[in-house]
C-alpha positions as CSV (number, residue, x, y, z in Angstrom):
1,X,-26.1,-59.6,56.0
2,X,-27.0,-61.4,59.4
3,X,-23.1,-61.9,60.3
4,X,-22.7,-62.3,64.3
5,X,-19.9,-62.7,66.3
6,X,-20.6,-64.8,69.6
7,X,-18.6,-63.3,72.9
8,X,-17.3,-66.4,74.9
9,X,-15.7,-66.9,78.1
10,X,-15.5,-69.0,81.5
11,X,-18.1,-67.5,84.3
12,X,-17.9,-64.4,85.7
13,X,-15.2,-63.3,83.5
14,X,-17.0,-60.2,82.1
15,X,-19.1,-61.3,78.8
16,X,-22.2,-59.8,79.8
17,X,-21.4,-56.6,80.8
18,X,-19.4,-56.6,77.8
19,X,-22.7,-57.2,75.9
20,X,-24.4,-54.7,77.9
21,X,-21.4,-52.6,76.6
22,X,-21.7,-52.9,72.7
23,X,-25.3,-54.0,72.3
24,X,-27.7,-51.4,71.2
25,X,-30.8,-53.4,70.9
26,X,-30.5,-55.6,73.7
27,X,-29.2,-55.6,77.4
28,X,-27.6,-58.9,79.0
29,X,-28.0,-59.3,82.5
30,X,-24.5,-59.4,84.1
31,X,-24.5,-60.8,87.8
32,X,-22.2,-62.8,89.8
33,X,-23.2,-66.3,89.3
34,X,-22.5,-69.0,87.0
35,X,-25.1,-69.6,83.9
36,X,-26.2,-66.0,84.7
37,X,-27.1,-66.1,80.7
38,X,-28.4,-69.6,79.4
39,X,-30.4,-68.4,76.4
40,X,-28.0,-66.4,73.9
41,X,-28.7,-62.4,74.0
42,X,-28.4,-60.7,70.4
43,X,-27.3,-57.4,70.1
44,X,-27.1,-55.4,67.0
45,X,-23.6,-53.2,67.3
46,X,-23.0,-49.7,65.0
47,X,-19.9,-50.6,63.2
48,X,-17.8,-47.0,64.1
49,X,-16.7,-45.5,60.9
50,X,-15.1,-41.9,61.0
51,X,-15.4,-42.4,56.7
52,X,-19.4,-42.0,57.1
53,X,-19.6,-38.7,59.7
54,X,-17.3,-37.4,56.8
55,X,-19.3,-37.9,54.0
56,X,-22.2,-37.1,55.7
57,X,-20.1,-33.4,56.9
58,X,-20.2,-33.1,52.6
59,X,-23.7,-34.1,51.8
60,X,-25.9,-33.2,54.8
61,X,-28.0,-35.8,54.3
62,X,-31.8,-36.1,55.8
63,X,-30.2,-39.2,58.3
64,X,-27.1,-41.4,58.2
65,X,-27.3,-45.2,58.6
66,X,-24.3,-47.4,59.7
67,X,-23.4,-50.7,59.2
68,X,-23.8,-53.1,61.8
69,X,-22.8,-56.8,63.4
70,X,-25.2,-59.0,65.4
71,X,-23.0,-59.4,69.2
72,X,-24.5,-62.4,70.5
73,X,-23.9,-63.3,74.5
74,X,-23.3,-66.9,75.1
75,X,-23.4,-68.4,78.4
76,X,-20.1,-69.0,80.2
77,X,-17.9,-72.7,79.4
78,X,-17.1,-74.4,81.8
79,X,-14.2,-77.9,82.0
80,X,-15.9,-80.8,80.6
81,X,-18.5,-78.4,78.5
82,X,-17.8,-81.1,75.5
83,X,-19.1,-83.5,77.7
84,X,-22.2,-81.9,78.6
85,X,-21.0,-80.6,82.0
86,X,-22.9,-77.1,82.6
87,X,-25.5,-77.4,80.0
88,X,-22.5,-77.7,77.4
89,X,-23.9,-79.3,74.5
90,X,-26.2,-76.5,74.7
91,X,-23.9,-73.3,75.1
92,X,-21.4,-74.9,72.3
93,X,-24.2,-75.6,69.5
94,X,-24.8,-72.0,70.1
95,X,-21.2,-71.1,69.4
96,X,-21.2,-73.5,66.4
97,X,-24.3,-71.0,64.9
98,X,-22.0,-67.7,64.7
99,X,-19.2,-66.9,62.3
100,X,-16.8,-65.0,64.8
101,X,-15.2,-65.8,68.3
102,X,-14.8,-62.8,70.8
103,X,-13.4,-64.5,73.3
104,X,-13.4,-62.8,77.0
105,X,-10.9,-63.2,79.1
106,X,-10.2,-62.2,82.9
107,X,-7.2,-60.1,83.5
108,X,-8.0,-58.8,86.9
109,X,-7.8,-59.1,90.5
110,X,-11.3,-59.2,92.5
111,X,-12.2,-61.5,95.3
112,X,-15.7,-60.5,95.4
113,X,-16.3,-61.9,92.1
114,X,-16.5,-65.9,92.0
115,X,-13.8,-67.9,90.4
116,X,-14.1,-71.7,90.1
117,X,-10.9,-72.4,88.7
118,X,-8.4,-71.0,91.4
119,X,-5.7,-68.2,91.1
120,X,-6.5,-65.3,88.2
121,X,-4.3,-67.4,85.1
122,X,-5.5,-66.2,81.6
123,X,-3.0,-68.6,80.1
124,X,-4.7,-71.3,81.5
125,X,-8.0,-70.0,80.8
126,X,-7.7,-69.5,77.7
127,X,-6.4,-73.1,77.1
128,X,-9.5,-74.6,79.2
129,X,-11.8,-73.1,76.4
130,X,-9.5,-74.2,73.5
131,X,-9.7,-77.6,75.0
132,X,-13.4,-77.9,75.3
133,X,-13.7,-76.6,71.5
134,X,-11.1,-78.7,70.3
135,X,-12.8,-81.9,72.1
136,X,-16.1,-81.5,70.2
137,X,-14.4,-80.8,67.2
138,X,-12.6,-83.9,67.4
139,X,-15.6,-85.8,68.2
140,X,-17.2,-84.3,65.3
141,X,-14.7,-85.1,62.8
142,X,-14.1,-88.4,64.1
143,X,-17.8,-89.4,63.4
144,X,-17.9,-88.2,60.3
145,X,-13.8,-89.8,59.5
146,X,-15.9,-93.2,60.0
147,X,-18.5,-92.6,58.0
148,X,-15.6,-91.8,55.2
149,X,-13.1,-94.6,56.0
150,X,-15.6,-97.5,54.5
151,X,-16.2,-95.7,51.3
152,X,-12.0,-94.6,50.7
153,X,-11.3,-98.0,51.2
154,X,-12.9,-98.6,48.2
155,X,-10.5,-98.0,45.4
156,X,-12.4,-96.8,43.0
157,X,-13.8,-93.9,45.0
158,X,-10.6,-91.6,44.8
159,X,-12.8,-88.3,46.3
160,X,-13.8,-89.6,49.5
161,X,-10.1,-91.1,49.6
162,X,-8.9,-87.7,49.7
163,X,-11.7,-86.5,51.8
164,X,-10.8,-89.2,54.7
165,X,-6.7,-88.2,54.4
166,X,-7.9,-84.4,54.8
167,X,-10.0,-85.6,58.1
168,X,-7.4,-87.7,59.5
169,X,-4.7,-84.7,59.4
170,X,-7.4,-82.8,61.5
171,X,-7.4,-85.5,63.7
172,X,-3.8,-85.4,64.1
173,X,-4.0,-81.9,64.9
174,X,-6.9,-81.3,67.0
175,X,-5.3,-84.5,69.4
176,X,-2.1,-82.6,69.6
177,X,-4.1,-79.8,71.6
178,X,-4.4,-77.3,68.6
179,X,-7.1,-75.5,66.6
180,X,-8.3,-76.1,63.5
181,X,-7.5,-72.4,62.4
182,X,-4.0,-73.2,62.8
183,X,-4.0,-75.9,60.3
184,X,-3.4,-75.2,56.8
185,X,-6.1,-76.3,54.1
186,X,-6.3,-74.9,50.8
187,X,-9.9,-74.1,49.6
188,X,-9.9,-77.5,47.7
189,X,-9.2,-79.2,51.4
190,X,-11.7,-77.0,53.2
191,X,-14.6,-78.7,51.6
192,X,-14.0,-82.1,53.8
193,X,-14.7,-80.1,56.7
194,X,-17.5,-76.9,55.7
195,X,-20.5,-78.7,56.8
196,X,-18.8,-79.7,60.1
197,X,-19.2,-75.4,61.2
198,X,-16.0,-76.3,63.5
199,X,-16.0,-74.6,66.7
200,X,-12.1,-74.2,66.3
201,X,-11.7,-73.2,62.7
202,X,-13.9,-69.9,63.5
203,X,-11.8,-66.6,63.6
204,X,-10.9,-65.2,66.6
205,X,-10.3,-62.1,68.6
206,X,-9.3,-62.1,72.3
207,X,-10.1,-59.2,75.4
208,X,-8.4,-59.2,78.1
209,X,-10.4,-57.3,80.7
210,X,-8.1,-55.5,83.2
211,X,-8.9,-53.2,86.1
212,X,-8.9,-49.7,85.4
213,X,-5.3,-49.0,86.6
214,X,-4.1,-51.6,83.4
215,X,-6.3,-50.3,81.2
216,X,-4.3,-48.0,79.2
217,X,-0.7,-50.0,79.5
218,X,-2.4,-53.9,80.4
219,X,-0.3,-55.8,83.3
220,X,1.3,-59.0,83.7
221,X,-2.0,-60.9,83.1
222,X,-2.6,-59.5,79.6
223,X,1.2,-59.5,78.9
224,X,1.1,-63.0,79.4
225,X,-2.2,-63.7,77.4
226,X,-0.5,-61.9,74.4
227,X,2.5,-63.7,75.0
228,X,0.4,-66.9,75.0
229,X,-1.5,-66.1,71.7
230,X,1.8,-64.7,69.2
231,X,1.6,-67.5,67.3
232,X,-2.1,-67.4,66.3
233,X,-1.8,-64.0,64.9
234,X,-4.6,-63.3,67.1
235,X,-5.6,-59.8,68.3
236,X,-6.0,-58.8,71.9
237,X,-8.0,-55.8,72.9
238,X,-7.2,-54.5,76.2
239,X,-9.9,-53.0,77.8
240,X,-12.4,-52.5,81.2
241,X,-15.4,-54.1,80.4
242,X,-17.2,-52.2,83.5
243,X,-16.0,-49.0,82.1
244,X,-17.1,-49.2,78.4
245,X,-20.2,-50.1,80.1
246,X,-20.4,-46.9,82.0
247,X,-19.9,-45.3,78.9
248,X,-22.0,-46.5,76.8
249,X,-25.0,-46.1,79.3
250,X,-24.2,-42.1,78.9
251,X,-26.9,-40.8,76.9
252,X,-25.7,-36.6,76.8
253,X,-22.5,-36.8,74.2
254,X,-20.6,-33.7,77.0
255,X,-21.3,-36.2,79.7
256,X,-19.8,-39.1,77.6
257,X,-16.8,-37.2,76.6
258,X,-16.4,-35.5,80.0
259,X,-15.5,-39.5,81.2
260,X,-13.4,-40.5,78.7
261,X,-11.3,-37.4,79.1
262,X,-11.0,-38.3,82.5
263,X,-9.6,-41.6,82.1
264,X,-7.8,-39.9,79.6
265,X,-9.8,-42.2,76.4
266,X,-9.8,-40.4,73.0
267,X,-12.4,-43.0,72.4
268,X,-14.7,-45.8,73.8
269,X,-12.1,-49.4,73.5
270,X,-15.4,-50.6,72.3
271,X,-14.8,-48.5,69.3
272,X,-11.5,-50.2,68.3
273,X,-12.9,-53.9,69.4
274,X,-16.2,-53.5,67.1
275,X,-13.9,-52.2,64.3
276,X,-11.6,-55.2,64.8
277,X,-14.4,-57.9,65.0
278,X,-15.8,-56.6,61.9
279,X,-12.4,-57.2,60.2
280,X,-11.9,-60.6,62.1
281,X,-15.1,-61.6,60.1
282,X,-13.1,-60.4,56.5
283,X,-15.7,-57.5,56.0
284,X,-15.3,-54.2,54.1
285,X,-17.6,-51.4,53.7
286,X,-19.1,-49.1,50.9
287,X,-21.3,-46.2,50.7
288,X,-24.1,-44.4,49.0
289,X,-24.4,-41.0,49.6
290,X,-27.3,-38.8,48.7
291,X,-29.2,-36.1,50.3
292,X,-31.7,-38.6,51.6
293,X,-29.2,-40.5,53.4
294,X,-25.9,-41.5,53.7
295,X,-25.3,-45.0,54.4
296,X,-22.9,-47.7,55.1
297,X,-23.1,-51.2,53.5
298,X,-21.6,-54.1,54.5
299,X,-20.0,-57.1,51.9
300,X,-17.7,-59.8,51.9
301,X,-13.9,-58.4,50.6
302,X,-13.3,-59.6,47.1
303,X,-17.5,-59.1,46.4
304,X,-18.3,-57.9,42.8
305,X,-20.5,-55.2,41.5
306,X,-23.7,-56.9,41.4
307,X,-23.1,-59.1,44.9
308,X,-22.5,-55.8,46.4
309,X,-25.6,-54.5,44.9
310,X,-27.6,-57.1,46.3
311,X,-27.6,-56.2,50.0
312,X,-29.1,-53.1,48.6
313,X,-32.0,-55.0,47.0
314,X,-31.8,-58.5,45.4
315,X,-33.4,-56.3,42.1
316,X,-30.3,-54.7,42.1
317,X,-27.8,-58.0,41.2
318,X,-30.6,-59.5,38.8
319,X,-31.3,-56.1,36.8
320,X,-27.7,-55.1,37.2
321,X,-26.1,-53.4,34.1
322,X,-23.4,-51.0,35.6
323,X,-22.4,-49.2,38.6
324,X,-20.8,-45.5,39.4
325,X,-18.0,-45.7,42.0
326,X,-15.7,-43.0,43.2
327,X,-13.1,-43.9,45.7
328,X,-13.9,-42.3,49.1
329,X,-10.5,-40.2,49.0
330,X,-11.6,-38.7,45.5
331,X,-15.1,-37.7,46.6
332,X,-13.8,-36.1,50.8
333,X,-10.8,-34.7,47.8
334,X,-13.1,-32.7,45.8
335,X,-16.4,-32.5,48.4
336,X,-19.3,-33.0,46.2
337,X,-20.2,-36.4,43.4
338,X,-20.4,-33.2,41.3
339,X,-17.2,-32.0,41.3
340,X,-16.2,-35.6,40.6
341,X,-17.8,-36.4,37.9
342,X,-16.2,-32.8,36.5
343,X,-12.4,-33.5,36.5
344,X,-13.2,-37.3,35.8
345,X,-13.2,-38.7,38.8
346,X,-16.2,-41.0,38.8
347,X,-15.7,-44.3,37.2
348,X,-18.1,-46.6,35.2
349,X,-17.7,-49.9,36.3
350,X,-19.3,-53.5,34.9
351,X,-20.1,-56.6,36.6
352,X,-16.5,-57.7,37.0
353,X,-15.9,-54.9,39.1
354,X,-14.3,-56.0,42.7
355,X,-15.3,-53.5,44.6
356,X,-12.9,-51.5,47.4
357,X,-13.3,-50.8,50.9
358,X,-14.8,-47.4,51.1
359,X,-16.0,-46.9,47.4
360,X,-18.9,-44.5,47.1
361,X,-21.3,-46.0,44.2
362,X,-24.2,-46.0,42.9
363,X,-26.3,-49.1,40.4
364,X,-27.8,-48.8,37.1
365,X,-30.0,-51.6,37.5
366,X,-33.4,-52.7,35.2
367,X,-35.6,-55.4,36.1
């Protein structure tokens, strides 16, 4: 599953070194200029999950595999990007391809590093990105609201009637300065607007990069960002970019913990904002877990049996007859599949089967 969440941002607040940070595939250069990045960099991320060093503690497997996310780095917006100032058409058809919005946000105080728009305000940074998204959203819509109107003036076409009144009401809201996300549409509504891949109705998850003296309790900057965002049930990850960077560049795990302990981390922030992307995008995980390898496998939540077999092998959904599940609690409970399937513990399921974050299975399939 090629699922990638796109980091976003004005200039210079910190995207690329946040890149650099996650990526493990990939390094973004990060320099003090605006349009460092013009192309997107794509990264693939390990999705942390203490559940698989667990199961692979039981079944000492030859390797482990974790699930990943694609990170992609797109170039910083600037005001009037929905107008094509800064190569905007350009950097927002690049946010328009991924499913997830990490949006970057400066929360510190540096004069060596350029800043167009003034005094350090992440309230008002934030809101010049909304506005550019919520611009070309509205231009989107609008075009295709006229394309609608002629045919829902025609009486007897009562779908596109209802199609236009769903496109009007995101007119309405996207003037009144607000996202798309924030609008309620039923999945009967969201139809109107799927091939449209709005900018604004994308999920989002904010950091607010702080110096290193904020980044354990944040600072009036990311105060007021969370402050700002409350009503979005939006996330905000407070973190220093530069120092996850450091971090992650640490090859020798004594080194890597060494650091952390000194700034007094129990873990990389990167950790808890790969975890909460991965969420943000309404993932869940399973495993299979066998001497060969332990892995992790990622699905859509609500997936059935033989949709979750499929990322295995598409052979898997076609031939699929049944699949053994045991909960992960059960199987770290009693250590082994074995002792399991002993006190009755591994289930058979069938193709209704919706399968649960952290389920250990394994498919019957026949093609």
């Amino acid at each position: 599953m090629a699922l990638q969440a796109g980091i976003v941002g004005l200039p210079n607040v910190g995207k690329s070194t946040l890149f650099n940070a996650v990526s493990i595939s990939a390094k973004a250069q990060a320099s003090n200029y605006r349009f460092c990045t013009i192309e997107p960099n794509v990264g693939l991320v390990d999705v942390p999950d203490e559940r698989l060093s667990k199961l692979a503690e039981l079944v000492i497997p030859n390797r482990i595999v974790p699930t990943q996310l694609e990170i992609v780095d797109i170039a910083g917006l600037v005001r009037g990007a929905s107008k094509g100032e800064g190569l905007g058409n350009k950097f927002l058809g690049n946010i328009r391809e991924v499913d997830a919005i990490i949006h970057v946000i400066r929360c510190f105080e540096d004069e060596n590093i350029l800043r167009d728009e003034g005094a350090i305000n992440p309230v008002s940074d934030k809101e010049i990105i909304d506005t550019e998204l919520q611009l070309k959203d509205l231009d989107s819509v609008e075009r295709k609201a006229s394309k609608v109107e002629k045919q829902a003036r025609v009486g007897t076409d009562v779908k596109a009637k209802a199609e236009y009144e769903i496109l009007q009401r995101c007119i309405d809201h996207l003037s009144k300065g607000k996202s798309i996300r924030s609008l309620r549409l039923d999945k009967e509504e969201k139809y109107a607007i799927a091939d449209l891949f709005l900018l604004t109705d994308k999920p989002v998850l904010y950091v607010a990069n702080v110096d290193e003296a904020s980044m354990h309790t944040g600072n009036a900057y990311s105060k007021a960002l969370i402050e700002a965002v409350k009503d979005e049930e939006a996330q905000v990850i407070i973190m220093n970019n530069s120092i996850e960077a450091q971090i992650a560049e640490m090859e020798v795990p004594d080194d890597r913990q060494l650091f952390m302990e000194e700034y007094k981390m129990t873990e990389p922030a990167l950790n808890r904002l790969i975890r909460s992307a991965y969420k943000l995008l309404n993932l869940d995980t399973y495993f299979t877990a066998g001497v060969q390898e332990v892995r992790a496998w990622t699905i859509h939540k609500g997936w059935k049996a033989p949709q979750a077999a499929s990322v295995i092998h598409t052979d898997f959904e076609k031939g699929f007859i049944k699949a053994e599940v045991i909960s992960y609690t059960d199987f770290v409970k009693y250590g082994s599949e074995a002792a399991c399937r002993e006190v009755g513990k591994l289930r058979i399921e069938g193709k209704e089967y919706i399968v649960q974050d952290g389920d250990i299975m394994h498919f019957r399939f026949n093609v």
